[in-house]
OpenMM code with the backbone's topology and positions (N, CA, C; nanometers):
from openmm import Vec3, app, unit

residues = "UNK UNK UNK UNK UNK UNK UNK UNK UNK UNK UNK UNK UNK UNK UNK UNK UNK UNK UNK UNK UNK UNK UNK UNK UNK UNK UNK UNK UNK UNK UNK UNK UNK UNK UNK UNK UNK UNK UNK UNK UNK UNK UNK UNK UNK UNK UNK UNK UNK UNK UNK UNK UNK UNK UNK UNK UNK UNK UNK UNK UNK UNK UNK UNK UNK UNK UNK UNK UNK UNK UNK UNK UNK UNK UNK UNK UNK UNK UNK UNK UNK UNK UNK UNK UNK UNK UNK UNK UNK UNK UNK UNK UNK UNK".split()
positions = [
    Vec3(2.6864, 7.3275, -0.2936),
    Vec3(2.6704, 7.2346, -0.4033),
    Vec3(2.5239, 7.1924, -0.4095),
    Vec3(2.4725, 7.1632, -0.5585),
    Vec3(2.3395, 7.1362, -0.5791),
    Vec3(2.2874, 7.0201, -0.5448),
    Vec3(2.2014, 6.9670, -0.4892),
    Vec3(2.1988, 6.8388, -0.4691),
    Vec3(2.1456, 6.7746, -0.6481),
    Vec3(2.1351, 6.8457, -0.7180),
    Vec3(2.0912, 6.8051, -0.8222),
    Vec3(2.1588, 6.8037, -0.9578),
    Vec3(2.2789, 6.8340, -0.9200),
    Vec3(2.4278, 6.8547, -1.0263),
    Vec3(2.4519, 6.7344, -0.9824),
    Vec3(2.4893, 6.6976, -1.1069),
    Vec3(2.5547, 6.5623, -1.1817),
    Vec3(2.6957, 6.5790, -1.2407),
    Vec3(2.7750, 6.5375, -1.1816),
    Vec3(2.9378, 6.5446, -1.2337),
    Vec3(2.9560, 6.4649, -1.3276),
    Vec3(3.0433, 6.5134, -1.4398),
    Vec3(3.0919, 6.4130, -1.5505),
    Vec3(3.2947, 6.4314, -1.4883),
    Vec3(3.3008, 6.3156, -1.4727),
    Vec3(3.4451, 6.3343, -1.4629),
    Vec3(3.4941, 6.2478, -1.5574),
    Vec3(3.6351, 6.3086, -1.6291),
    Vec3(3.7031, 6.1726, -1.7485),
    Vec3(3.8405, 6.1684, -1.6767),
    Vec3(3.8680, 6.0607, -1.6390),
    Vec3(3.9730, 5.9972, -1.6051),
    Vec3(4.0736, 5.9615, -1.6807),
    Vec3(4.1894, 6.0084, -1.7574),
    Vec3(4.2713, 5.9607, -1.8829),
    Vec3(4.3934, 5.9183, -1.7941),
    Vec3(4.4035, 5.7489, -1.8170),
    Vec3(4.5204, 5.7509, -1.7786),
    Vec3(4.6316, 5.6191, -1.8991),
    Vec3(4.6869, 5.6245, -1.8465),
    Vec3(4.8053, 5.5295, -1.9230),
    Vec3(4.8553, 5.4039, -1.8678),
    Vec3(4.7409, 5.2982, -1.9520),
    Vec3(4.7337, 5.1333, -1.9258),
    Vec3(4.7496, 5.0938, -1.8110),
    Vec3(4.7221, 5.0219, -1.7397),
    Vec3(4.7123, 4.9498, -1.6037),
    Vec3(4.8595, 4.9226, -1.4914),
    Vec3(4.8703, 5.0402, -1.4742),
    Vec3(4.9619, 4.9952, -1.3801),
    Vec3(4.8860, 5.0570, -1.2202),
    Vec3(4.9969, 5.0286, -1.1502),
    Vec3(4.9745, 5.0555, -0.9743),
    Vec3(4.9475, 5.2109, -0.9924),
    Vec3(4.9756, 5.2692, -1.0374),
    Vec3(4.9641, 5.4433, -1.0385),
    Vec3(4.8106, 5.4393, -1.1227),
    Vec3(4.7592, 5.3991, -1.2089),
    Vec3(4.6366, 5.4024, -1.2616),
    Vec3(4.5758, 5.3549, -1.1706),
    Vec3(4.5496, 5.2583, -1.0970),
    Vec3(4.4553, 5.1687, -0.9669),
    Vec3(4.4677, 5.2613, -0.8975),
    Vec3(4.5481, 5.3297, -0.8590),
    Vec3(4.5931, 5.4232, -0.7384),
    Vec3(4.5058, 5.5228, -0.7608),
    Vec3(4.4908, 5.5913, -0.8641),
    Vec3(4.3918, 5.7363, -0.9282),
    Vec3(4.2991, 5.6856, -0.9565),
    Vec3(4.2386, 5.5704, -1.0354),
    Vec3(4.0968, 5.5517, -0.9972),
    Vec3(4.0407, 5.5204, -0.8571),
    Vec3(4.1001, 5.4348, -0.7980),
    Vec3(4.0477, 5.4251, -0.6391),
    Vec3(4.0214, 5.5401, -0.5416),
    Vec3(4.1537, 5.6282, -0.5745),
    Vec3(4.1379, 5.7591, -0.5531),
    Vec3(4.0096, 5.8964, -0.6158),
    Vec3(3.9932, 5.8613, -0.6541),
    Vec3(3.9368, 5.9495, -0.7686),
    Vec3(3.7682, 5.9043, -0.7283),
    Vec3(3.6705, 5.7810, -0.6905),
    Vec3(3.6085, 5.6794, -0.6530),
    Vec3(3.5716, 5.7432, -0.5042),
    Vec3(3.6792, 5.7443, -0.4326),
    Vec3(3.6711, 5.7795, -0.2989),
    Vec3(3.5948, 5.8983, -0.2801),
    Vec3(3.6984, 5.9863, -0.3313),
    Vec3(3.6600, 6.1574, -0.3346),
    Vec3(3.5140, 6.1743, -0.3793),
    Vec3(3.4870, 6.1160, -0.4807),
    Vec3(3.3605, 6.1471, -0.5319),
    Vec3(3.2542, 6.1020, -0.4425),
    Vec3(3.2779, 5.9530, -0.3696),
    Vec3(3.1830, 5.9449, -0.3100),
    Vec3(3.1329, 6.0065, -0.1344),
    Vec3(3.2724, 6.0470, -0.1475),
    Vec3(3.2764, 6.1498, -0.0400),
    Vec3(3.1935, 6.2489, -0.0202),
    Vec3(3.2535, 6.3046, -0.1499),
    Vec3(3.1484, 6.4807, -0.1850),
    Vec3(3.0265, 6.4604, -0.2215),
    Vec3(3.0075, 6.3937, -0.3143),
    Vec3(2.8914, 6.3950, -0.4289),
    Vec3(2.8133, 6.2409, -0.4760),
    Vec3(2.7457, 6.2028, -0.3276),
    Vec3(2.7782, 6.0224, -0.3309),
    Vec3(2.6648, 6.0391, -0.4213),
    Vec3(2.6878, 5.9089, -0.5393),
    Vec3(2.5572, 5.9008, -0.6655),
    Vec3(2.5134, 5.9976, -0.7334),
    Vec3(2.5928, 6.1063, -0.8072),
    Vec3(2.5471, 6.2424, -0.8311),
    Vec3(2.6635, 6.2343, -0.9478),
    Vec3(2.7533, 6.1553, -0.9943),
    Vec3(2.8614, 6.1601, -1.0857),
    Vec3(2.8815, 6.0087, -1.1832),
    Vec3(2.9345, 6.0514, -1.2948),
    Vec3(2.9796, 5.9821, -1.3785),
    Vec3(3.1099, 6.0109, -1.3848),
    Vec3(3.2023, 5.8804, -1.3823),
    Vec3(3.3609, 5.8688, -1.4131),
    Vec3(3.3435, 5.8029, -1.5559),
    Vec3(3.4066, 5.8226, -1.6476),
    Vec3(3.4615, 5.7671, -1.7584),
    Vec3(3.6133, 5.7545, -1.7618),
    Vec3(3.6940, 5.6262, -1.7319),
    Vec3(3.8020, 5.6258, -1.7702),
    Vec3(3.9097, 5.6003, -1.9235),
    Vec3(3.9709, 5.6717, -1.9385),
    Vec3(4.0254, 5.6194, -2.0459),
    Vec3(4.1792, 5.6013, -2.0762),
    Vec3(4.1889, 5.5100, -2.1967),
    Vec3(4.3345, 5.4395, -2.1455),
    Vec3(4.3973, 5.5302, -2.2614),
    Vec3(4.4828, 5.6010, -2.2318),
    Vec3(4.5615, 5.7123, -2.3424),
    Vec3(4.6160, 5.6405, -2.4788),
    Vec3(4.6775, 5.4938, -2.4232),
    Vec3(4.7108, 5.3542, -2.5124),
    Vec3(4.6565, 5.3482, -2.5695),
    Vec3(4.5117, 5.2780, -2.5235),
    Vec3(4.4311, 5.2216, -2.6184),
    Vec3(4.3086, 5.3618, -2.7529),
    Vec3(4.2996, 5.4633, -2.7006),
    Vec3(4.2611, 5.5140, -2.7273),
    Vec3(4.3459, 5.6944, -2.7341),
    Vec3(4.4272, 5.6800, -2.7767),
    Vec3(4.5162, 5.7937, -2.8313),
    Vec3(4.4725, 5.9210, -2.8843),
    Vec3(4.3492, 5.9185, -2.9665),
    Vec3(4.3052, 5.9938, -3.0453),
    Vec3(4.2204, 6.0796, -2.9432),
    Vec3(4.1630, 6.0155, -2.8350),
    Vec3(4.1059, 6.0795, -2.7098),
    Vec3(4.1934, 6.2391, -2.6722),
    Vec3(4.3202, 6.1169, -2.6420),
    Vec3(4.3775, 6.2130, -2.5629),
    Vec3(4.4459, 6.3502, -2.6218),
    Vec3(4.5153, 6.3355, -2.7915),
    Vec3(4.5148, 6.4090, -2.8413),
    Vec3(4.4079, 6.5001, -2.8628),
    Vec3(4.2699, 6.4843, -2.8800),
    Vec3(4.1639, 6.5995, -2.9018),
    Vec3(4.1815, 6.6867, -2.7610),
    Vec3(4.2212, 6.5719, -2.6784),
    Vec3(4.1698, 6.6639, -2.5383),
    Vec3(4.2525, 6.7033, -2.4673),
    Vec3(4.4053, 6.7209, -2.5353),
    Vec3(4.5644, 6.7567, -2.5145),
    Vec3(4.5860, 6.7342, -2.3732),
    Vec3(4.5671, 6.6032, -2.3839),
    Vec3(4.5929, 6.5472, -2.2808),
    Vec3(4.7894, 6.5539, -2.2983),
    Vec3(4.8948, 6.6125, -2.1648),
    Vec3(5.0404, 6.6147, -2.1752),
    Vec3(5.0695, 6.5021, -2.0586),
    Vec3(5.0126, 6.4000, -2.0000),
    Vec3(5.0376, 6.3419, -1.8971),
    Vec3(4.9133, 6.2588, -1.8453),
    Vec3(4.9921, 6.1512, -1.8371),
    Vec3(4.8720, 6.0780, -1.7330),
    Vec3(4.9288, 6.0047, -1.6166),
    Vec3(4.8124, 6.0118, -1.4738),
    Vec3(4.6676, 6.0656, -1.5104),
    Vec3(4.5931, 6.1796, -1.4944),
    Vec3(4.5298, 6.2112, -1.5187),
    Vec3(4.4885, 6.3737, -1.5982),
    Vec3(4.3339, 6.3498, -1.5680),
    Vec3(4.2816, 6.4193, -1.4630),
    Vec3(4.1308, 6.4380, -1.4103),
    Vec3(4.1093, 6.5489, -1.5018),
    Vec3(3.9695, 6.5015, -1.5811),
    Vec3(3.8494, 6.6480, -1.6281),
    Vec3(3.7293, 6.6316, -1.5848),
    Vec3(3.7050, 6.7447, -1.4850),
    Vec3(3.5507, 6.7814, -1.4878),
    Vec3(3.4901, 6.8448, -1.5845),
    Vec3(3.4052, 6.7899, -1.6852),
    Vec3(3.3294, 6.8508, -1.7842),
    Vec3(3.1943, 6.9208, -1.7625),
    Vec3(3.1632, 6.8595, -1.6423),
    Vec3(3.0030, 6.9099, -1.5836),
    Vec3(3.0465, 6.9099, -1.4246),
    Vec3(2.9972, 6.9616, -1.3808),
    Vec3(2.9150, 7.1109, -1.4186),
    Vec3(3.0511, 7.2060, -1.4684),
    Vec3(2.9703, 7.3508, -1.5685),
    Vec3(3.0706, 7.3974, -1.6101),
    Vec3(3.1632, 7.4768, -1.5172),
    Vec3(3.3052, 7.5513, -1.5339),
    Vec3(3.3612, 7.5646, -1.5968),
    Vec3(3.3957, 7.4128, -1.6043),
    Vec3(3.4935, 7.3691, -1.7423),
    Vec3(3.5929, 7.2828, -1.7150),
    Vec3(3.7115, 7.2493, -1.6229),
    Vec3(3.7423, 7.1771, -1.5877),
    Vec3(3.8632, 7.2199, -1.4638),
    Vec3(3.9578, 7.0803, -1.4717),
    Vec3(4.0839, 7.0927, -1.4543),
    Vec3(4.1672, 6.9396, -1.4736),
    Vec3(4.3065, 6.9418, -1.3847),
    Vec3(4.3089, 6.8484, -1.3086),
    Vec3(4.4055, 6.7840, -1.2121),
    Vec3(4.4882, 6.6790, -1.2784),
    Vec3(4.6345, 6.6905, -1.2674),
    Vec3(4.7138, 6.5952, -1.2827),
    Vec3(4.7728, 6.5391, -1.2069),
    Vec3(4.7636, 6.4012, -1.1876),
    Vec3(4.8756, 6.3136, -1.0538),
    Vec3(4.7863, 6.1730, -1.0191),
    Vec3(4.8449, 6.1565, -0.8683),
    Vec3(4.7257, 6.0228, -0.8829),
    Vec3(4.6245, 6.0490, -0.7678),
    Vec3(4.6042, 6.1957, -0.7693),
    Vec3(4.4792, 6.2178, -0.7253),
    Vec3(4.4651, 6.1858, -0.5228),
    Vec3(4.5879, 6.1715, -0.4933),
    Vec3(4.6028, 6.0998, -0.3866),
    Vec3(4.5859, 6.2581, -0.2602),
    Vec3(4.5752, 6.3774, -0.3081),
    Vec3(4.5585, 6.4691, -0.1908),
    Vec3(4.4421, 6.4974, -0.2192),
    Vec3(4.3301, 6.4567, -0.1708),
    Vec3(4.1872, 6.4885, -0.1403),
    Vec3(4.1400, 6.6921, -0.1913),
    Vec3(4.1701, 6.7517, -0.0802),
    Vec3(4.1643, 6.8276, -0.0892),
    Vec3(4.2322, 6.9344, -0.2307),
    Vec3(4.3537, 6.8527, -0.2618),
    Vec3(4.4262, 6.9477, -0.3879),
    Vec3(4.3276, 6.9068, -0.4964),
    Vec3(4.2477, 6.8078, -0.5296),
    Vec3(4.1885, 6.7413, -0.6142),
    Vec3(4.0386, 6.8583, -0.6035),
    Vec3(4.0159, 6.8583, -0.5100),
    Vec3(3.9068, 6.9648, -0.5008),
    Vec3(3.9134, 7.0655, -0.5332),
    Vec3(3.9726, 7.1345, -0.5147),
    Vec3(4.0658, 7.2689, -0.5347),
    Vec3(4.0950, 7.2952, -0.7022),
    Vec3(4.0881, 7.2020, -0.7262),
    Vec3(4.1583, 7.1812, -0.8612),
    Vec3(3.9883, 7.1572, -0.9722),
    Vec3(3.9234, 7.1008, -0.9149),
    Vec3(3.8276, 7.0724, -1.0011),
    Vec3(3.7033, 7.1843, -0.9306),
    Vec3(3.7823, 7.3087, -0.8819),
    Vec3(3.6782, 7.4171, -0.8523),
    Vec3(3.5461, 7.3954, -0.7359),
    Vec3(3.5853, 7.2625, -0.6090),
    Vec3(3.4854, 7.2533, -0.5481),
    Vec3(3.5343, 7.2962, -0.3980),
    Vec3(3.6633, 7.3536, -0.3862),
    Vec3(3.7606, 7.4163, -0.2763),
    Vec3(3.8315, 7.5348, -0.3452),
    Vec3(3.8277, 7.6439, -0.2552),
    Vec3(3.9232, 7.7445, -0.3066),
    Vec3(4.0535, 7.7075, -0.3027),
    Vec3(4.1711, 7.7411, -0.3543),
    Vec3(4.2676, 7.6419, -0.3741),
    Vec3(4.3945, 7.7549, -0.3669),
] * unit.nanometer
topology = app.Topology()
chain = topology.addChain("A")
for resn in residues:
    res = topology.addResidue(resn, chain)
    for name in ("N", "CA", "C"):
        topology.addAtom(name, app.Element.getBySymbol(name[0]), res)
């Protein structure tokens, strides 16, 4: 990994419950694990912003996208197995 790649991750999940806290905290961790200060999270609430999730066929939340670096890559759940989350967003063979 580059030390000079910058992650965009979008976080879509569905309004505030214990399973949303759960995948952002999660999601927070990992990153600063791998890639400490090298990423942007954007979360978004599927509720409040619907039209998001339809462009970005979103079928479930919560629903990880890495947009940067390319390819695209997307994890669904609450993000709670470290490693499957990696795997999934192409930074572990999986």
């Amino acid at each position: 990994m580059d030390s000079e790649t910058r992650y965009l991750l979008k976080l879509f999940v569905d309004d505030d419950s214990p399973r949303t806290a759960q995948a952002i905290a999660n999601l927070r961790r990992i990153c600063e694990d791998e890639f400490p200060g090298c990423y942007d999270v954007v979360v978004i609430n599927v509720r409040s912003q619907p039209e998001l999730a339809e462009e970005t066929k979103i079928l479930a939340a919560p629903t990880l996208i890495k947009e940067r670096p390319l390819p695209v890559r997307r994890v669904v759940g609450d993000l709670s197995d470290k490693e499957k989350v990696l795997a999934g967003i192409g930074l572990r063979a999986g």
